[in-house]
N, C-alpha and C positions, 0 to 999 in steps of 0.2 A: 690203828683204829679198829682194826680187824678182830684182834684182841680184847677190846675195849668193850666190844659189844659183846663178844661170849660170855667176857664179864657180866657183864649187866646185866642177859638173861639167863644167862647160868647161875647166877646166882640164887634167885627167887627158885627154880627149879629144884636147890639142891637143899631149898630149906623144906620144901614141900615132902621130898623122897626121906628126907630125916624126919619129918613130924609129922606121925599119920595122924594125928587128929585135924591137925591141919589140912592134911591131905583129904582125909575123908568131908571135911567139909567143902575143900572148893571143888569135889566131886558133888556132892550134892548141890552146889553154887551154880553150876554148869547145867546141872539137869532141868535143875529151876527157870533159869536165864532159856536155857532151847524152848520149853514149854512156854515159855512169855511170850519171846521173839515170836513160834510158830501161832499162837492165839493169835497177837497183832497181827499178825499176818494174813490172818482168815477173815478181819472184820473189814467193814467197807470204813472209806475214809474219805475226807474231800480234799482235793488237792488242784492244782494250776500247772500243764504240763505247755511248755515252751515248742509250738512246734513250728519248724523251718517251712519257708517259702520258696517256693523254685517256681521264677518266670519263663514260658517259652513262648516264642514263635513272635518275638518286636516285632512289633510295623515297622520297615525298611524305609516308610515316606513320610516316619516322625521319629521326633526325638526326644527322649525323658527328660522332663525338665525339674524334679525332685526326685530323689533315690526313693523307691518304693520300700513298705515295709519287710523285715527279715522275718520277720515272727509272726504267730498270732498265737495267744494267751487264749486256752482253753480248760475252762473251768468244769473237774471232773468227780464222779463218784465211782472209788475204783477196790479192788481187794488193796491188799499193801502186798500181796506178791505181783499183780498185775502190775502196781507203781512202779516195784523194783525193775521188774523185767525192761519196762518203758524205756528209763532211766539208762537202763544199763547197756540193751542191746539194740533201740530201735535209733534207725539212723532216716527214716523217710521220709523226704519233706514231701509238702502239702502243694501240687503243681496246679500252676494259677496260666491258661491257654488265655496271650493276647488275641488268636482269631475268633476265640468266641465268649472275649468278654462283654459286658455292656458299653456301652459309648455313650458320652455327651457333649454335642460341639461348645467349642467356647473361642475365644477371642484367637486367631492365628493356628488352631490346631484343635485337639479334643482328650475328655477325660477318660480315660479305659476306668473301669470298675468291676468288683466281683465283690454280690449279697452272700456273707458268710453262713448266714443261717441256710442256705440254698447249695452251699458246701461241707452239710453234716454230714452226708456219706462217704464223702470222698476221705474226710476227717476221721470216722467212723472204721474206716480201711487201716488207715496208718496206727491207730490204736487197738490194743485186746478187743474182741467181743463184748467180753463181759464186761468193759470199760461204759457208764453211764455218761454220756455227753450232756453239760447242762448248761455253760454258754459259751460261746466264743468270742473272745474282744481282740480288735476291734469288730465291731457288725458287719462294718464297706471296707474294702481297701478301695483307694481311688490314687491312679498313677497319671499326674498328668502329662501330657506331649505336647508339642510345636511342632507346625509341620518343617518338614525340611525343603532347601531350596531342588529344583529340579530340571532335567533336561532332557528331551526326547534326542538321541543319535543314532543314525543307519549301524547295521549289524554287515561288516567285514566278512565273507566265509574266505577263510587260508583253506586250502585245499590242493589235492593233486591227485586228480585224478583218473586216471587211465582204462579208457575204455577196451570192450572184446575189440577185436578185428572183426570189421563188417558192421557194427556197432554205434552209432553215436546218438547224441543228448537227442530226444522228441522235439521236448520245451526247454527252456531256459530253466536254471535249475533256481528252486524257491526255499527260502529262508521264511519261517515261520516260528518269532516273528522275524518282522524285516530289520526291526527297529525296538528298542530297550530304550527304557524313563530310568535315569540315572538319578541317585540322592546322592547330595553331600554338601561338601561346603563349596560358596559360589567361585572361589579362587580355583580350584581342584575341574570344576563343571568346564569353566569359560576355557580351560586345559586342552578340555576332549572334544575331536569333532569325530568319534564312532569309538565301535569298539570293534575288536577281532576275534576271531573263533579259534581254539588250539585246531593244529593241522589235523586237516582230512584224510588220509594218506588212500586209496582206494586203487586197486592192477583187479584187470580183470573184468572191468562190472559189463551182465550185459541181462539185466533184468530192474525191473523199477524197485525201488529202494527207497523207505526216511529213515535217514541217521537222528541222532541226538546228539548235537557235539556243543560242550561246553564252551563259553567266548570268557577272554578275558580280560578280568575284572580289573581298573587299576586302583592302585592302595588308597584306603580312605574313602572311594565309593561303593554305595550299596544298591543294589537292584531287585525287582523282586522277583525277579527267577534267572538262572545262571547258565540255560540252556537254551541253544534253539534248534527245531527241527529243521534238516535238509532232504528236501523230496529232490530225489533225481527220478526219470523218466527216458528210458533210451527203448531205440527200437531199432532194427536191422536196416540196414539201407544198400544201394547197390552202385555201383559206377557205370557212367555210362560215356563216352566219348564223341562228341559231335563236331563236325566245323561248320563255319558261319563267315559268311563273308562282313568284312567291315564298314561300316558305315561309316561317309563323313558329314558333320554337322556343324552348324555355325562358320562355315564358310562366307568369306567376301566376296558381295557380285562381281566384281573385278577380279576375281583367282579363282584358280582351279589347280587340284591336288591331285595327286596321285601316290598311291601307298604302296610298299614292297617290304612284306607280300600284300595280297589284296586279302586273302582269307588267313582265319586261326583256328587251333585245333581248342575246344572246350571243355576241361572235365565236369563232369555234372555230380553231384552226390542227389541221391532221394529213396525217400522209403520205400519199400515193395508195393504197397497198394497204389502208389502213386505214380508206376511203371507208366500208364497207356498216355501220362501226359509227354514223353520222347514224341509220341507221332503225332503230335502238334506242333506249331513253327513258335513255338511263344518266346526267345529268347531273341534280345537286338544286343548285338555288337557295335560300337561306335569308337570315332574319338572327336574330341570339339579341335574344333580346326583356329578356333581363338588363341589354343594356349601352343599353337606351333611357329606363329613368327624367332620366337627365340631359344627353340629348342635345335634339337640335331634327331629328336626319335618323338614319337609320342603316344601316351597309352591309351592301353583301350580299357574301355569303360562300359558298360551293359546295362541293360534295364530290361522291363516286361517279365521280371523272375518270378514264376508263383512262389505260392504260399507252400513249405516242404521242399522246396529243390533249395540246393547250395552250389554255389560256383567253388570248385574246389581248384580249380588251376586253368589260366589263360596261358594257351605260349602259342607263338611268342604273346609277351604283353606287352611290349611296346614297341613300334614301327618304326620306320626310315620310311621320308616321305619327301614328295618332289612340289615345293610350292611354286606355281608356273602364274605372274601376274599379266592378264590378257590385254 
């Protein structure tokens, strides 16, 4: 085949290099032909150039319900090199933003739109300068939607995380948001009761902190943002060791107890500013004496704890007790 074709243009070749009159005319044939070509070239033409559509940024909490158009047909006054160039090298389509197109409700959902006359510049970009714009068809693109079904679910934080020594949480740590509005199909929703966060992993923290940690999404639903913010809040805190004798409560007027030991040792956790509440009595040690007929020990249990102290360790925490019926 290879052959075949050396042939076939060898040959014309070799009649040309034999017959210079020949020769000398399709040089002048040539010269003629460039001068034409480059004339047409320079004058202006009208022509219809095919340009691509690129949708971004769907609404998450609908869903197309006609495949939007690919093209828009723009009718133009241009050089014929301008045309070539178009033609040849420009690959840019025309970007159509669903957050900031028009809107029109309708029955179960609504119609996105974009006034194409209102997108000559953007059009005007993608083509030569010197390219004259004279209309665009269609005038509207209109895409319409359905909304999708939906479902509000608590946000999971997975997490692990490892405070300084001397260190712990202020406040409870906060998830903003708390909670994510899931789209998709009703089968996939009724599925999900929350979603979870990829792991937190944190050694070390001993200053306040928001992460960003994305949650994950499961296949087939859509959300409209994929992140949520974690505020941690810690502050130094100190120990402190107290005893307390125990209380009993809910005793039978008919009985009387007696407990061994009678007092316990209490570790306290609380923040530095909140040192001078130790030289206050505010902490009760107890145990209910209801729930000791059918034990052999019983615990103890506390109240009156402010606001910032933690009980970090009772011992013992629970007793050997003497129930004595009078």
């Amino acid at each position: 085949m290879f052959f075949s074709f050396r042939k076939v243009i060898g040959t014309p070749l070799n009649i040309l290099r034999k017959n210079k009159k020949l020769n000398t005319y399709a040089f002048f044939f040539f010269i003629s032909f460039s001068f034409w070509f480059l004339t047409m070239l320079s004058k202006i033409h009208e022509t219809t150039f095919l340009v691509p559509i690129k949708y971004i940024n769907y609404p998450v909490d609908l869903f197309e319900v006609v495949s939007p158009a690919d093209y828009v047909h723009v009718r133009v006054k241009a050089s014929g090199i301008s045309i070539i160039s178009f033609q040849l090298f420009n690959y840019s389509p025309l970007v159509l933003n669903c957050n900031v197109a028009n809107s029109q409700p309708i029955a179960n959902g609504k119609n996105l739109f974009w006034i194409m006359n209102s997108k000559r510049k953007d059009v005007a970009e993608i083509l030569d300068a010197s390219v004259e714009i004279m209309t665009i068809t269609p005038e509207r693109i209109v895409v319409p939607f359905a909304n999708r079904v939906k479902k509000e679910v608590p946000v999971i934080l997975n997490a692990d995380i490892n405070l300084k020594q001397t260190f712990w949480l202020a406040n409870d740590i906060r998830l903003t948001p708390s909670s994510v509005v899931l789209y998709g199909e009703q089968s996939l929703l009724d599925s999900i009761s929350n979603v979870t966060t990829e792991l937190l992993d944190l050694d070390g923290v001993d200053e306040n902190q928001v992460y960003e940690v994305a949650f994950i999404l499961p296949n087939g639903l859509e959300c409209k943002t994929n992140f949520v913010g974690v505020e941690i809040d810690v502050e130094p805190f100190i120990e402190e060791v107290i005893t307390k004798e125990v209380e009993i409560r809910h005793l039978r007027n008919d009985y009387s107890m007696k407990l061994f030991p009678r007092n316990a040792s209490v570790i306290l956790r609380l923040s530095k500013d909140k040192h001078q509440l130790l030289a206050a009595d505010f902490l009760r040690l107890y145990i209910d004496a209801s729930e000791a007929e059918e034990q052999k020990k019983v615990q103890i249990k506390y109240d009156n704890l402010p606001v910032g102290v933690k009980v970090e360790r009772i011992y013992p925490n629970r007793l050997e007790f003497l129930l004595i019926k009078e």
